[in-house]
Biotite code that builds the C-alpha atoms (Angstrom):
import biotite.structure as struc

atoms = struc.array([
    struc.Atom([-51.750, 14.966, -143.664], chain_id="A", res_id=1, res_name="UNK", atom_name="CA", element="C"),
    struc.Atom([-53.910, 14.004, -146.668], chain_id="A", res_id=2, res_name="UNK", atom_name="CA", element="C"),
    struc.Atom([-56.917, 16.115, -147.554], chain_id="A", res_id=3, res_name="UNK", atom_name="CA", element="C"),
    struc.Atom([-59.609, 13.084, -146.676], chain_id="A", res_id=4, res_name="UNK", atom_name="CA", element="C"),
    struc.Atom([-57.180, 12.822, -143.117], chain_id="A", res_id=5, res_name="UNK", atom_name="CA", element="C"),
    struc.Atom([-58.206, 16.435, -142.866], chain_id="A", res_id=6, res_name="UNK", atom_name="CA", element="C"),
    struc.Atom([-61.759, 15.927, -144.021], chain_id="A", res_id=7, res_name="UNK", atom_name="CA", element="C"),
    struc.Atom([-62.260, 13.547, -141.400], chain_id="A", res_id=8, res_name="UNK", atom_name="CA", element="C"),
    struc.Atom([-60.786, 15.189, -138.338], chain_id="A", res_id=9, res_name="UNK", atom_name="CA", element="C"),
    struc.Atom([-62.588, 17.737, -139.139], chain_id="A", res_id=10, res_name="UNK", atom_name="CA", element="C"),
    struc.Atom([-65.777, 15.576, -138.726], chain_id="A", res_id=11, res_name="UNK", atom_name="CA", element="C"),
    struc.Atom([-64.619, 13.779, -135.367], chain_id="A", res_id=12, res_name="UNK", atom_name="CA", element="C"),
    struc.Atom([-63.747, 16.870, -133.971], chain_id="A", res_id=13, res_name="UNK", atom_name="CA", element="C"),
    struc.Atom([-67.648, 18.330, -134.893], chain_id="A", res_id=14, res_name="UNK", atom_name="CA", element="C"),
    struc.Atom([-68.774, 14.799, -133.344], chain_id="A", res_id=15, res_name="UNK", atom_name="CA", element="C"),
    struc.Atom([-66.827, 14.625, -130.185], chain_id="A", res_id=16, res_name="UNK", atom_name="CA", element="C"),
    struc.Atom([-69.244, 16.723, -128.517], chain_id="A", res_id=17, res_name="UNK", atom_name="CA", element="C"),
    struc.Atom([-71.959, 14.474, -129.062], chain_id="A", res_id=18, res_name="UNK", atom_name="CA", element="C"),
    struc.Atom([-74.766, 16.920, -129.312], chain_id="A", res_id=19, res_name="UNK", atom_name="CA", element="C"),
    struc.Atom([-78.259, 17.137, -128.687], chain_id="A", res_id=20, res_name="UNK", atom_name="CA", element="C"),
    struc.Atom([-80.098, 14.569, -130.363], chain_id="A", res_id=21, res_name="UNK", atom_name="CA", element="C"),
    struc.Atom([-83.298, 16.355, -132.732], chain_id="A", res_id=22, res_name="UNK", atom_name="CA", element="C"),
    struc.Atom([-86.719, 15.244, -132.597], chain_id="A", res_id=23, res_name="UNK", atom_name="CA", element="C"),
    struc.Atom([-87.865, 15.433, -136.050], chain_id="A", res_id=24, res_name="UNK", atom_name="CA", element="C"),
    struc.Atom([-91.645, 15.821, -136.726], chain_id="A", res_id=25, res_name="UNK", atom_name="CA", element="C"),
    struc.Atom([-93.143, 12.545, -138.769], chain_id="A", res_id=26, res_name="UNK", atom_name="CA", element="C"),
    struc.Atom([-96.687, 14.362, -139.041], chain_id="A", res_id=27, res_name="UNK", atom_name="CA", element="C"),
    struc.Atom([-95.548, 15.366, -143.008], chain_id="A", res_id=28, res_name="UNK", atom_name="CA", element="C"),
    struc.Atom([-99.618, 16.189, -143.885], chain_id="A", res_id=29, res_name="UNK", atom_name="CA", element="C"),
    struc.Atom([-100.618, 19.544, -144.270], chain_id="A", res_id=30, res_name="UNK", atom_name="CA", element="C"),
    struc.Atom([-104.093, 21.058, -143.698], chain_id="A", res_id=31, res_name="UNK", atom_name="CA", element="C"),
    struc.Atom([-106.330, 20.118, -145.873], chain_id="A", res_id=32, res_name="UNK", atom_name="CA", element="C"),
    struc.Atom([-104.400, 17.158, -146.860], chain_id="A", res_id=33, res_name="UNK", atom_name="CA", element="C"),
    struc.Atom([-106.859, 14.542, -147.021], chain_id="A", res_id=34, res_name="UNK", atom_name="CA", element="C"),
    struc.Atom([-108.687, 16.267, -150.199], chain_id="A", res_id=35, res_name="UNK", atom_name="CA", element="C"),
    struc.Atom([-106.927, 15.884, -152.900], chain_id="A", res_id=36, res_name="UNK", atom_name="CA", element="C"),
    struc.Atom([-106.938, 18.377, -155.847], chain_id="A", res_id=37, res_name="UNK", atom_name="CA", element="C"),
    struc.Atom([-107.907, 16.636, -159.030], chain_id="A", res_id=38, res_name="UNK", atom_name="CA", element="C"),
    struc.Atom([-107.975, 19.410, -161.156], chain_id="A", res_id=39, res_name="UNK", atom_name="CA", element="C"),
    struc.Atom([-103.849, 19.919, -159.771], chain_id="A", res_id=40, res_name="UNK", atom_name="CA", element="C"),
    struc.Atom([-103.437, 16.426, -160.722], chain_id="A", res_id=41, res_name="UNK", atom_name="CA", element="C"),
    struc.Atom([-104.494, 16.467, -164.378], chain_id="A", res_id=42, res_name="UNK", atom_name="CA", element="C"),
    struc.Atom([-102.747, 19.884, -164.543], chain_id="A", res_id=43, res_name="UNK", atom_name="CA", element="C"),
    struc.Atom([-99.496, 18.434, -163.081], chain_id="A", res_id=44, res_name="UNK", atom_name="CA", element="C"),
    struc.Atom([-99.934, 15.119, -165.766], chain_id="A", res_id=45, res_name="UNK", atom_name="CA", element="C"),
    struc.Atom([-100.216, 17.522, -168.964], chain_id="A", res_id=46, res_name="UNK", atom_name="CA", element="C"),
    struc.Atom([-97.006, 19.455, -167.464], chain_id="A", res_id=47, res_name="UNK", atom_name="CA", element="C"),
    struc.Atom([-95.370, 15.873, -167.523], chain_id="A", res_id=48, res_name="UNK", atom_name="CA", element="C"),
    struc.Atom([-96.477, 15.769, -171.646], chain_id="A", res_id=49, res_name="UNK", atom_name="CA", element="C"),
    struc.Atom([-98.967, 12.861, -171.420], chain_id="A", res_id=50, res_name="UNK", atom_name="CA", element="C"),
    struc.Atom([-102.540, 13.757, -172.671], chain_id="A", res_id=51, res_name="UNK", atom_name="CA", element="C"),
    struc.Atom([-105.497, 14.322, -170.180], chain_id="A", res_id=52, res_name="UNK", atom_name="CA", element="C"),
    struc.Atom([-108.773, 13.058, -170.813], chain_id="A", res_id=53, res_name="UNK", atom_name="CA", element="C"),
    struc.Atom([-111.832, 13.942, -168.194], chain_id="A", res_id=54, res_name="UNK", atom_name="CA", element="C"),
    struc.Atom([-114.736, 10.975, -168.629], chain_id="A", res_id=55, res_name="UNK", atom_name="CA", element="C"),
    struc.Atom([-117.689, 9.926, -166.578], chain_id="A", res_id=56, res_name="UNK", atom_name="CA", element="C"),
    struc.Atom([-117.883, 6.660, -165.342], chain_id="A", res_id=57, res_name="UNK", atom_name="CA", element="C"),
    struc.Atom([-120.468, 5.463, -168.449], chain_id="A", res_id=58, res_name="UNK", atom_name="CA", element="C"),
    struc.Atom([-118.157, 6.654, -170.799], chain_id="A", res_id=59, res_name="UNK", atom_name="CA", element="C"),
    struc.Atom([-114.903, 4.753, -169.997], chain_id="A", res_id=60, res_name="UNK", atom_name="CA", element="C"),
    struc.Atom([-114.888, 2.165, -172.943], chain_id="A", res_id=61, res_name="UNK", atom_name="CA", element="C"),
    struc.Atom([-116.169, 4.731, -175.514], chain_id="A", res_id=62, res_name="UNK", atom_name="CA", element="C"),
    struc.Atom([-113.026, 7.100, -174.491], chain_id="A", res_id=63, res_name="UNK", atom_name="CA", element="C"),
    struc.Atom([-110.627, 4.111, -174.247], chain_id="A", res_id=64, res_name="UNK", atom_name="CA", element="C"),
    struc.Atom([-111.297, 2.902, -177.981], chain_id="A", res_id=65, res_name="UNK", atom_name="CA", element="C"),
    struc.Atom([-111.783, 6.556, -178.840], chain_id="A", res_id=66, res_name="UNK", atom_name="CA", element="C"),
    struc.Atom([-107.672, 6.961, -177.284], chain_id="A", res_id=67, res_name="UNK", atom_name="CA", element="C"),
    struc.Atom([-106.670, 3.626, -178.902], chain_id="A", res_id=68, res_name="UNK", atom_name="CA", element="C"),
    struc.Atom([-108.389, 4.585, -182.751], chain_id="A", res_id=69, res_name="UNK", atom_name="CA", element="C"),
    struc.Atom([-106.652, 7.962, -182.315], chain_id="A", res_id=70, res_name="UNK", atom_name="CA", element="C"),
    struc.Atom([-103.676, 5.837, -182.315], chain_id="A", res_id=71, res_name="UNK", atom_name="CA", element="C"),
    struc.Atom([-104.335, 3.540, -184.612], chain_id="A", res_id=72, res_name="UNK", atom_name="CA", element="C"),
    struc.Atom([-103.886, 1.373, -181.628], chain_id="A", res_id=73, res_name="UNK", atom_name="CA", element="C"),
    struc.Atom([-105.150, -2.399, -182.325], chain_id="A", res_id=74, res_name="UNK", atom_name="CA", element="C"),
    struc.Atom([-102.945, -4.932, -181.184], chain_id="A", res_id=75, res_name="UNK", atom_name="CA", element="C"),
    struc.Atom([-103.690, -4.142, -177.598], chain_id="A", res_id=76, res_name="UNK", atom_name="CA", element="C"),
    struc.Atom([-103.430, -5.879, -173.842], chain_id="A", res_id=77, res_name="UNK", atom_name="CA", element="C"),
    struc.Atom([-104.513, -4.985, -170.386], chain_id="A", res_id=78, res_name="UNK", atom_name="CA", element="C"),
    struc.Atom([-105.648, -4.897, -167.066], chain_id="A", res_id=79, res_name="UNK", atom_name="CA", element="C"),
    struc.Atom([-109.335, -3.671, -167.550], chain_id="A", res_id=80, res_name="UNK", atom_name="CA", element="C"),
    struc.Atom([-112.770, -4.637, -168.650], chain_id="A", res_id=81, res_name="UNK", atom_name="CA", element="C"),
    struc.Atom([-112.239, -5.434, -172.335], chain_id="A", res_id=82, res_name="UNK", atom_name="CA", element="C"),
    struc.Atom([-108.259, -6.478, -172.049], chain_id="A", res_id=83, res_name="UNK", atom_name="CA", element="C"),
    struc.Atom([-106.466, -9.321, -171.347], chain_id="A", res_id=84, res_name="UNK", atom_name="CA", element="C"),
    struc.Atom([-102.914, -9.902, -170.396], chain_id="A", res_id=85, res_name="UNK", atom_name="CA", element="C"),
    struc.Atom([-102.055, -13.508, -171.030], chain_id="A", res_id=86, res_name="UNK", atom_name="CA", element="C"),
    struc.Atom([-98.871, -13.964, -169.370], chain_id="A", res_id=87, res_name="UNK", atom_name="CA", element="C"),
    struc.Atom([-97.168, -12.730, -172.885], chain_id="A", res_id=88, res_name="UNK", atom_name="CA", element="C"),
    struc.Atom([-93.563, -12.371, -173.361], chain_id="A", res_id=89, res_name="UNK", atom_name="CA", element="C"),
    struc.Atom([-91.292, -9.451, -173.690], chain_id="A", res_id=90, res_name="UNK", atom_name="CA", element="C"),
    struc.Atom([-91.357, -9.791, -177.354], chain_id="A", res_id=91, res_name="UNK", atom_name="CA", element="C"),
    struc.Atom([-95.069, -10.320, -177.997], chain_id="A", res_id=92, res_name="UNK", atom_name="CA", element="C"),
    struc.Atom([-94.999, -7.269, -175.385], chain_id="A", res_id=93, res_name="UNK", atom_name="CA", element="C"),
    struc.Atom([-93.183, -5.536, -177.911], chain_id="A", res_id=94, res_name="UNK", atom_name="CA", element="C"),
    struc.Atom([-95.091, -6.217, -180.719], chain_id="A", res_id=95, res_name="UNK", atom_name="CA", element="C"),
    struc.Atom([-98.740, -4.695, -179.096], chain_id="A", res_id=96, res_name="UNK", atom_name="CA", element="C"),
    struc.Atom([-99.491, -1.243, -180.438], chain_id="A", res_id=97, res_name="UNK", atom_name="CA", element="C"),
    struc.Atom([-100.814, -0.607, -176.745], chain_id="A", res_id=98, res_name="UNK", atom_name="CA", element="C"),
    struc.Atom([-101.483, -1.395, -173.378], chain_id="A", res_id=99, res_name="UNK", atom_name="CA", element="C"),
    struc.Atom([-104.571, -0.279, -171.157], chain_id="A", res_id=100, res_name="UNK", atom_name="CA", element="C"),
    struc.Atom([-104.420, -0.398, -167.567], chain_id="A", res_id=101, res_name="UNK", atom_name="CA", element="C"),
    struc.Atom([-105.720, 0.997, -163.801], chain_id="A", res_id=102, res_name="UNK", atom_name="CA", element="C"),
    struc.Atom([-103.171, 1.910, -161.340], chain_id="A", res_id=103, res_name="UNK", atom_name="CA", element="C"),
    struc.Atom([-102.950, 2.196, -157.335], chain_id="A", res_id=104, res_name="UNK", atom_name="CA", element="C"),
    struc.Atom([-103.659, 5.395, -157.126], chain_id="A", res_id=105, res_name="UNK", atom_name="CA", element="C"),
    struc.Atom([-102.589, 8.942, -158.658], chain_id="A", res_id=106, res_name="UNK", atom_name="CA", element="C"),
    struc.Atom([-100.510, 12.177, -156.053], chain_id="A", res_id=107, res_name="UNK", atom_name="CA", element="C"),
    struc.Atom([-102.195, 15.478, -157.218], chain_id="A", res_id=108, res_name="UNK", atom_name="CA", element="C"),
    struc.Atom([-99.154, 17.450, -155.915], chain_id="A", res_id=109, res_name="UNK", atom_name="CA", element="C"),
    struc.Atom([-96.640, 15.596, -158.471], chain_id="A", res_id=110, res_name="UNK", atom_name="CA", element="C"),
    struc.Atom([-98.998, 14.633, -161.128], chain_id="A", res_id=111, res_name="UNK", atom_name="CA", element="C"),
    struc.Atom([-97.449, 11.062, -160.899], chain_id="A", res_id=112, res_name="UNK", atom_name="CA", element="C"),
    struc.Atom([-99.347, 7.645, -161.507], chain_id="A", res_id=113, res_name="UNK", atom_name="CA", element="C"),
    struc.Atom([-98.121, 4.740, -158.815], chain_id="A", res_id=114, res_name="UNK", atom_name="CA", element="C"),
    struc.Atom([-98.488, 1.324, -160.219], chain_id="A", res_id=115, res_name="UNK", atom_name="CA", element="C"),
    struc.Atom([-98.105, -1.311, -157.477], chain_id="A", res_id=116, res_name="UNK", atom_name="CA", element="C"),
    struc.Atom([-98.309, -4.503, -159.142], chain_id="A", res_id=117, res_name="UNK", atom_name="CA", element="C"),
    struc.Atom([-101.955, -5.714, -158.562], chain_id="A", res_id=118, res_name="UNK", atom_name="CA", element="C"),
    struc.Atom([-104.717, -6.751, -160.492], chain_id="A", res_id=119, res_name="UNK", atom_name="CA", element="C"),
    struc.Atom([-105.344, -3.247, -161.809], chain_id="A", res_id=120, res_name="UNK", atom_name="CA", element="C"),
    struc.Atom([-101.994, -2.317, -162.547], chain_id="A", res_id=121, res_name="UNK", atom_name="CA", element="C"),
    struc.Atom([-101.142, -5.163, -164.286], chain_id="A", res_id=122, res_name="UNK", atom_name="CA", element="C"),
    struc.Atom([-97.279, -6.511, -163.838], chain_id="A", res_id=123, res_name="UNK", atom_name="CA", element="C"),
    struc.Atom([-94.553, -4.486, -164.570], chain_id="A", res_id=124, res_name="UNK", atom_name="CA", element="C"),
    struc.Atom([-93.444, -5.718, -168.037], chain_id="A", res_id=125, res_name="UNK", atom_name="CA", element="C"),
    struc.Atom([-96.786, -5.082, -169.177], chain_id="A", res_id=126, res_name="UNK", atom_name="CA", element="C"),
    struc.Atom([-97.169, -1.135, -168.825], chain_id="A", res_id=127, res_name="UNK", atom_name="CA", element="C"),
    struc.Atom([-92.659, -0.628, -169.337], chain_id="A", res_id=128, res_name="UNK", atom_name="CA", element="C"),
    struc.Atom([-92.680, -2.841, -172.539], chain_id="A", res_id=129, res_name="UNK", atom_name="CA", element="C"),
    struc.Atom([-95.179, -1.546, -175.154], chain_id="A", res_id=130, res_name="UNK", atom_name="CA", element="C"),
    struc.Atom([-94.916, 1.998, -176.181], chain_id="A", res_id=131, res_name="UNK", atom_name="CA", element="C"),
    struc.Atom([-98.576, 3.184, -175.175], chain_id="A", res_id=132, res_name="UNK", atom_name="CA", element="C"),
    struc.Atom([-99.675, 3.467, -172.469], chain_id="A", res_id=133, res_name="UNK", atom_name="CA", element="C"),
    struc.Atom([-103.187, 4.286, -171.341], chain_id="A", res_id=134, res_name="UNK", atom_name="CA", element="C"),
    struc.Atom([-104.061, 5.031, -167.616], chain_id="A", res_id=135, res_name="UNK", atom_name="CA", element="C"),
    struc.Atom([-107.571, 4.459, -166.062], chain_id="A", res_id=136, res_name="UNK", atom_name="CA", element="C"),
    struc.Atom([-107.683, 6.303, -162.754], chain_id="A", res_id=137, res_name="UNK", atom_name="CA", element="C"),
    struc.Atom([-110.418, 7.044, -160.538], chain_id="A", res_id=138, res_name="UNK", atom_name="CA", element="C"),
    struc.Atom([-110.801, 10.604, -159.020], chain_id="A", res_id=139, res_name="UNK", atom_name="CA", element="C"),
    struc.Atom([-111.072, 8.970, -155.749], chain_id="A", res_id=140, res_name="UNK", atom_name="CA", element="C"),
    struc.Atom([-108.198, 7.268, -156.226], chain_id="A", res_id=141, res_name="UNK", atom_name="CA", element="C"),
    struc.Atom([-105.908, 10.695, -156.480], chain_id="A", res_id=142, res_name="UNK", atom_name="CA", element="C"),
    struc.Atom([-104.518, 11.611, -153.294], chain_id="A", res_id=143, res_name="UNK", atom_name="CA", element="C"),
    struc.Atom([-103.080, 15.113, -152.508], chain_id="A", res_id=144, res_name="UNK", atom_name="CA", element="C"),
    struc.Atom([-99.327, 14.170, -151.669], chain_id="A", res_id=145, res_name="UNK", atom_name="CA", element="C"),
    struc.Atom([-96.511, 11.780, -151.749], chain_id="A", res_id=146, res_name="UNK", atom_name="CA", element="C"),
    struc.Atom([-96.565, 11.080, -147.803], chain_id="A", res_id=147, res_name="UNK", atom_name="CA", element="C"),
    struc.Atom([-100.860, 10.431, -148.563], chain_id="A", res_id=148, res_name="UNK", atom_name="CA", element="C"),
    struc.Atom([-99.645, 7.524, -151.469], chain_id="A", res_id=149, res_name="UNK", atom_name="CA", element="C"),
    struc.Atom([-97.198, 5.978, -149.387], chain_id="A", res_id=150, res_name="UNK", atom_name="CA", element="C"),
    struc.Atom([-99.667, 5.471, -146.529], chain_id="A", res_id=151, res_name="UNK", atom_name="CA", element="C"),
    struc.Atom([-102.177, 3.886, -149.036], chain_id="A", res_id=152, res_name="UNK", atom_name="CA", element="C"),
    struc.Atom([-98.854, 2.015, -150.747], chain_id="A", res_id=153, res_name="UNK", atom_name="CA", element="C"),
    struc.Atom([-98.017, 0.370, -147.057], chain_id="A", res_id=154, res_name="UNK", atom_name="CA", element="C"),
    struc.Atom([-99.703, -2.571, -148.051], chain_id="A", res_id=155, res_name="UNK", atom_name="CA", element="C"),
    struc.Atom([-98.052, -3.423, -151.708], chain_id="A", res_id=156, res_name="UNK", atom_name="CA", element="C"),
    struc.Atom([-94.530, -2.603, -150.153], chain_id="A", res_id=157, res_name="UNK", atom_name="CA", element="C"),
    struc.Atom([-95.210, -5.717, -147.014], chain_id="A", res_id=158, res_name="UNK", atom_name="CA", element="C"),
    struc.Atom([-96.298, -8.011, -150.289], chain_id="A", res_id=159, res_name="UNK", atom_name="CA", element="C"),
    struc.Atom([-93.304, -7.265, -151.646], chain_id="A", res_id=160, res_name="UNK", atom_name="CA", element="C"),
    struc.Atom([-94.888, -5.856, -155.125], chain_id="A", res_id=161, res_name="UNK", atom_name="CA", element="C"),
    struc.Atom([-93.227, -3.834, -157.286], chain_id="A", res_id=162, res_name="UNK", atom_name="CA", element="C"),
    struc.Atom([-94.238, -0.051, -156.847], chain_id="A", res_id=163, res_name="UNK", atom_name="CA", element="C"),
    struc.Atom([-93.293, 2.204, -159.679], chain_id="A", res_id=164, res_name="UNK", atom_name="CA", element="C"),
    struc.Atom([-94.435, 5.590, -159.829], chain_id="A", res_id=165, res_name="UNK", atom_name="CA", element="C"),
    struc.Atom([-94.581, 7.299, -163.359], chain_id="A", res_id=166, res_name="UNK", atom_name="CA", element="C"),
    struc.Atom([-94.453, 10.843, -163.785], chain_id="A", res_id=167, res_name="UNK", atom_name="CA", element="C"),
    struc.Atom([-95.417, 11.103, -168.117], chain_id="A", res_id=168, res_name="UNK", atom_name="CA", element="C"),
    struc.Atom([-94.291, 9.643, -170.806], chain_id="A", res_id=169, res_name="UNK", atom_name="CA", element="C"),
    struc.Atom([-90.906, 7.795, -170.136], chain_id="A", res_id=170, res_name="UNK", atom_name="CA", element="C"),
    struc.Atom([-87.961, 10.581, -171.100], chain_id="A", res_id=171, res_name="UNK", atom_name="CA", element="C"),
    struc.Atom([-84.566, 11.062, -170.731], chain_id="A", res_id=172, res_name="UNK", atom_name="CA", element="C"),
    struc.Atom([-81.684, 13.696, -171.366], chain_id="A", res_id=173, res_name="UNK", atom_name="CA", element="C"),
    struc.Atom([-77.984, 12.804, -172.592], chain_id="A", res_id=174, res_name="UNK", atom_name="CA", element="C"),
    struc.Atom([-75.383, 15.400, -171.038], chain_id="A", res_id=175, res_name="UNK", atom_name="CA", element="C"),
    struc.Atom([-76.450, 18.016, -173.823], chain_id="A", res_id=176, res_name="UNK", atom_name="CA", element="C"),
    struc.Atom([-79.537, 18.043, -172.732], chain_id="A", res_id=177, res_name="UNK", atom_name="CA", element="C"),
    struc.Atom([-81.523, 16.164, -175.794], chain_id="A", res_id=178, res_name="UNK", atom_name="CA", element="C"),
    struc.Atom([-84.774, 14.711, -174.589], chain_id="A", res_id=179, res_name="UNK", atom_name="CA", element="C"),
    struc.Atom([-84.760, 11.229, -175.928], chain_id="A", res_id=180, res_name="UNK", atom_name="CA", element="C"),
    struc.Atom([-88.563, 9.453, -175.052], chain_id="A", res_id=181, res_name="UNK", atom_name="CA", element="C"),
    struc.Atom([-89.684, 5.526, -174.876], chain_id="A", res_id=182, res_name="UNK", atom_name="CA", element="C"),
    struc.Atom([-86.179, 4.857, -173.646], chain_id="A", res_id=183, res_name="UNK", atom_name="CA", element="C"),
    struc.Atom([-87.475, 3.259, -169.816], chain_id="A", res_id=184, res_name="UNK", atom_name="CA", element="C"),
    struc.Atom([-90.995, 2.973, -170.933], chain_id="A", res_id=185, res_name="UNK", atom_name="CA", element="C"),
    struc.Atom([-93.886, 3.932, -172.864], chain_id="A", res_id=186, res_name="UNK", atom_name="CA", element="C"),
    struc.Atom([-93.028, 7.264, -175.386], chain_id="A", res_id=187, res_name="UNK", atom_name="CA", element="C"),
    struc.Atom([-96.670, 8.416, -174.815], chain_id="A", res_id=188, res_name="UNK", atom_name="CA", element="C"),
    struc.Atom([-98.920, 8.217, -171.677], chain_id="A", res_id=189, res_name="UNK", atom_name="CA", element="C"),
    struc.Atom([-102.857, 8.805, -171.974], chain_id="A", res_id=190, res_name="UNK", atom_name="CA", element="C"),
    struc.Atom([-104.474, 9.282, -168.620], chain_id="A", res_id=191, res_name="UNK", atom_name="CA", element="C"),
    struc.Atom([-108.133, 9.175, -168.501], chain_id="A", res_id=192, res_name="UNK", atom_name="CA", element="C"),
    struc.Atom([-109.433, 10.642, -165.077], chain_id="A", res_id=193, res_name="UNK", atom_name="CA", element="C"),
    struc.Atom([-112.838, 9.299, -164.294], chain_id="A", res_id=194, res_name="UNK", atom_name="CA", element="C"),
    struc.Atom([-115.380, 11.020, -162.492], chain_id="A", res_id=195, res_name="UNK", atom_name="CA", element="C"),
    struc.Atom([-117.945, 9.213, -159.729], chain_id="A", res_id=196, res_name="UNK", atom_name="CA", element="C"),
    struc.Atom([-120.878, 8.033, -160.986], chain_id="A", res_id=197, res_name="UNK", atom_name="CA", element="C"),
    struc.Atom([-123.896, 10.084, -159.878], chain_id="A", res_id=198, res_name="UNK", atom_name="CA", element="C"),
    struc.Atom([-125.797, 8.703, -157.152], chain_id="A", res_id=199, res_name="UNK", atom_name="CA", element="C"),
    struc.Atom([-129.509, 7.295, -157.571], chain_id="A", res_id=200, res_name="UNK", atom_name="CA", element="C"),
])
């Protein structure tokens, strides 16, 4: 008898009995679940080596060309006020210095940005292709956990949009461990976290 013939007796024999079948629990939110920690969030996102800016609502383009000068940023598309996106190509992509985008929403307990392929997102090419990337997100747009952000993603996922979820600036490791960034994506991720506007 071959070790997978063994393997796999082994199995039928564990199965034969049928067992009891397990209801598991689908109710995955905590307490306290529906607030979502922003400060955690921006925390998480500087763990993650992208750069954390806190703005007001008035002060969104001033910090966005403010991000964009600090990197000598000035070939740059987008999503937002300001921005355009053109329908360019993967090479005129890759000639921007920047992009400048929103995003679907941001999951405090991860630190992660979800990009879902809408208007404020932009399309994927745009925010993969050019190697900055800078992140508008709304504190009421950060929710506290990944079950929260795929409730809110339920309705990109029946359009059949692409969802990506970015945790930093894109990174990878070769089997001795050297951190190679901009190999998936952007090499540096600014996030700017904006706070609601006061009310009147």
């Amino acid at each position: 008898m071959s070790a997978r013939d063994e393997v796999l007796g082994r199995v039928r024999s564990a199965l034969a009995g049928g067992g009891a079948v397990v209801e598991v629990p689908r109710d995955y939110h905590g307490p306290g679940a529906a607030t979502a920690d922003v400060d955690l969030f921006c925390e998480r996102v500087a763990d993650y080596k992208a750069t954390v800016h806190r703005v007001a609502a008035a002060d969104v383009p001033r910090a966005v060309g403010e991000v964009l000068a600090g990197h000598g940023a000035e070939r740059v598309a987008g999503t937002i006020e300001g921005f355009g996106d053109a329908g360019l190509g993967a090479r005129e992509l890759d000639a921007l210095d920047g992009v400048v985008t929103g995003c679907a929403l941001g999951i405090a307990e991860t630190g992660t940005i979800v990009l879902d392929g809408a208007e404020a997102s932009g399309r994927r090419a745009l925010t993969l292709v050019p190697d900055l990337h800078v992140c508008v997100i709304h504190e009421e747009q950060i929710v506290a956990s990944v079950p929260d952000a795929v409730d809110r993603l339920a309705e990109a996922a029946r359009a059949g949009r692409p969802i990506t979820l970015v945790s930093g600036p894109s990174a990878t490791s070769d089997i001795e461990l050297d951190r190679v960034e901009g190999v998936h994506g952007p090499r540096r991720l600014e996030v700017l976290v904006v706070a609601p506007a006061p009310r009147a």
